[in-house]
Every structure is written in C-alpha cells, then in structure tokens.
C-alpha positions as CSV (number, residue, x, y, z in Angstrom):
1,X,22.2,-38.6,10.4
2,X,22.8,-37.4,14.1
3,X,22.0,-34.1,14.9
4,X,24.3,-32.3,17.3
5,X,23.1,-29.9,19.8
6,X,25.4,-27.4,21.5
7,X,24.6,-25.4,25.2
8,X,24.2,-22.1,25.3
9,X,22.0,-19.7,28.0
10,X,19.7,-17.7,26.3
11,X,18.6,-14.3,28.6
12,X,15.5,-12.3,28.1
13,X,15.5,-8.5,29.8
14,X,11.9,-7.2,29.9
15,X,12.0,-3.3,30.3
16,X,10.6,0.3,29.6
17,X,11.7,1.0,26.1
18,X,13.2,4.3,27.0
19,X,16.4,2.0,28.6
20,X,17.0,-0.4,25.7
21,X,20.0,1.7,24.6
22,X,21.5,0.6,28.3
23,X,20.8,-3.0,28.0
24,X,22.0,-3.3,24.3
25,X,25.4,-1.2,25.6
26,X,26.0,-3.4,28.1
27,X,25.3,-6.6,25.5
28,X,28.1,-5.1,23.3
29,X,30.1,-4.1,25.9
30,X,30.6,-7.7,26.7
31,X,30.7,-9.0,23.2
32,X,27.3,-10.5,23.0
33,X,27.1,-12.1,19.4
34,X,23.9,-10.7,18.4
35,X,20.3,-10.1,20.2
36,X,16.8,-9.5,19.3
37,X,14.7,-6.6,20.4
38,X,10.9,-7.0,20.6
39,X,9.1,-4.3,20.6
40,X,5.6,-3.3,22.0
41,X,5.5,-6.1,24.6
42,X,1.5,-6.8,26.5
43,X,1.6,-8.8,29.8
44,X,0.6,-8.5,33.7
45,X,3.5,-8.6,36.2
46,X,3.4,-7.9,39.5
47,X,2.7,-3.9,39.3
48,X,-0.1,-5.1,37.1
49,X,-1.1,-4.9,33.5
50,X,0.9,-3.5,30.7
51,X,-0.6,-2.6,27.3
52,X,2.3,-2.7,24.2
53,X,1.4,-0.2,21.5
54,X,0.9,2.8,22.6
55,X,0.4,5.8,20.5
56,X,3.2,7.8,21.0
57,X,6.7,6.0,20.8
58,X,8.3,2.5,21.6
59,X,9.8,4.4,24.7
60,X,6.9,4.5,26.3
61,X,5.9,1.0,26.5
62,X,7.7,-2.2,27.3
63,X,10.3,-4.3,25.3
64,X,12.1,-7.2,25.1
65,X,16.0,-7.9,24.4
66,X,16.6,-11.7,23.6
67,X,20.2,-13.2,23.5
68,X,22.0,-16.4,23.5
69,X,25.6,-16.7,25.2
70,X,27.8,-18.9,26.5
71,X,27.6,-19.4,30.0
72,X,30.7,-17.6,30.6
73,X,28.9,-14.6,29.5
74,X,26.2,-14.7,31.7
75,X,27.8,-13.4,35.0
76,X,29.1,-10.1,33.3
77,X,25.6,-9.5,31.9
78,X,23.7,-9.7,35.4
79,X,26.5,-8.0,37.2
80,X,26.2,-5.3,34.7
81,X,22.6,-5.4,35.0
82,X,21.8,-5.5,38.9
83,X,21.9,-2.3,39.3
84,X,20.4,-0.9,36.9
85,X,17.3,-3.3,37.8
86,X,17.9,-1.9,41.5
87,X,16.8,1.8,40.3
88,X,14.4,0.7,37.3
89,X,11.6,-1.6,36.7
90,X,12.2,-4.7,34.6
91,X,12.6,-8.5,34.8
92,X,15.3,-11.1,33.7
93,X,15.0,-14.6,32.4
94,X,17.8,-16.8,32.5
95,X,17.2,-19.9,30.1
96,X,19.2,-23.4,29.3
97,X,19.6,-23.1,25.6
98,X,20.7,-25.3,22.7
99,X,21.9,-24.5,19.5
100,X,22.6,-25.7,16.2
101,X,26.1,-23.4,14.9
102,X,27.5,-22.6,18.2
103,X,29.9,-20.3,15.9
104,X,27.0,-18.2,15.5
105,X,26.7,-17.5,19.3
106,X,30.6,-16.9,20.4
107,X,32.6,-13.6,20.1
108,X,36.5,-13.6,19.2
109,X,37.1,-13.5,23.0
110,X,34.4,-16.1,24.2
C-alpha cells in the first residue's frame, strides 16, 4: 500500500491573547479551512521570558493560532498580518507541511 502525501504550509502566529480575535478574522477572511488556537503559551523570546497561565484571563498571556493552507494562501495571510506585527508584539512561523486529505485543508475558492 503506498501512502500519498500532499504539500501544504502550515503557519504558527505566536501573540498576546487579547489580539487573537484579529488573527482568527484575518484567517476567515481569507478562507482558511480551519486552525487551532493554543492557549496559555510559556517560552523566552527576545524581550525575555513569558509565563502562560496567568490568573486572570487568556488575554493576558500569550497564544498560539496553528493553520495549514495551501501556499496560495500564504501571501494574503502575511500581507494581512505585517502590519499588525509592525504595532504589536508577536512572531510568525512559516512551515513546509504535508498532509494526508488535502480536502480537509482547501476552501471552495482555494
């Protein structure tokens, strides 16, 4: 049995969880399929360490929004972006991905 393997681009967007409504607006904006938010996210970046659960609300710390596009997605999603990384704080990841039911990953208009 031979397994095929389709490419996709999977894109990561580490920010403060009060913006997560902008990234998941842009996401559906351009007809993302689906993504994944992670909440309560721990690391070190450049401005240092950040703890994930705080007391208070996911707002205050930092999340994660996951999603896996075609590559002709992946332009509209960093254009859409940029600026928004301009003003705020956050990182993006831009991965080669491979998937099993590329169905599962394409809009109507993909």
């Amino acid at each position: 049995m031979s397994i095929r393997l389709y490419p996709m681009k999977e894109i990561k967007i580490v920010l403060e969880g009060e913006h997560i409504r902008f990234v998941t607006d842009v996401l559906d904006r351009i007809k993302a399929s689906g993504y994944t938010v992670f909440s309560n996210i721990s690391g070190k970046g450049h401005s240092g360490y950040h703890e994930g659960h705080l007391m208070f609300n996911d707002t205050s710390s930092l999340q994660m929004v996951l999603t896996v596009v075609p590559e002709n997605k992946v332009e509209p999603i960093l254009s859409a972006l940029k600026p928004f990384l301009e003003r705020h704080s956050g990182s993006v990841f831009v991965l080669d991905a491979s998937v099993l039911r590329p169905d599962h990953f394409q809009s109507e208009d993909s």
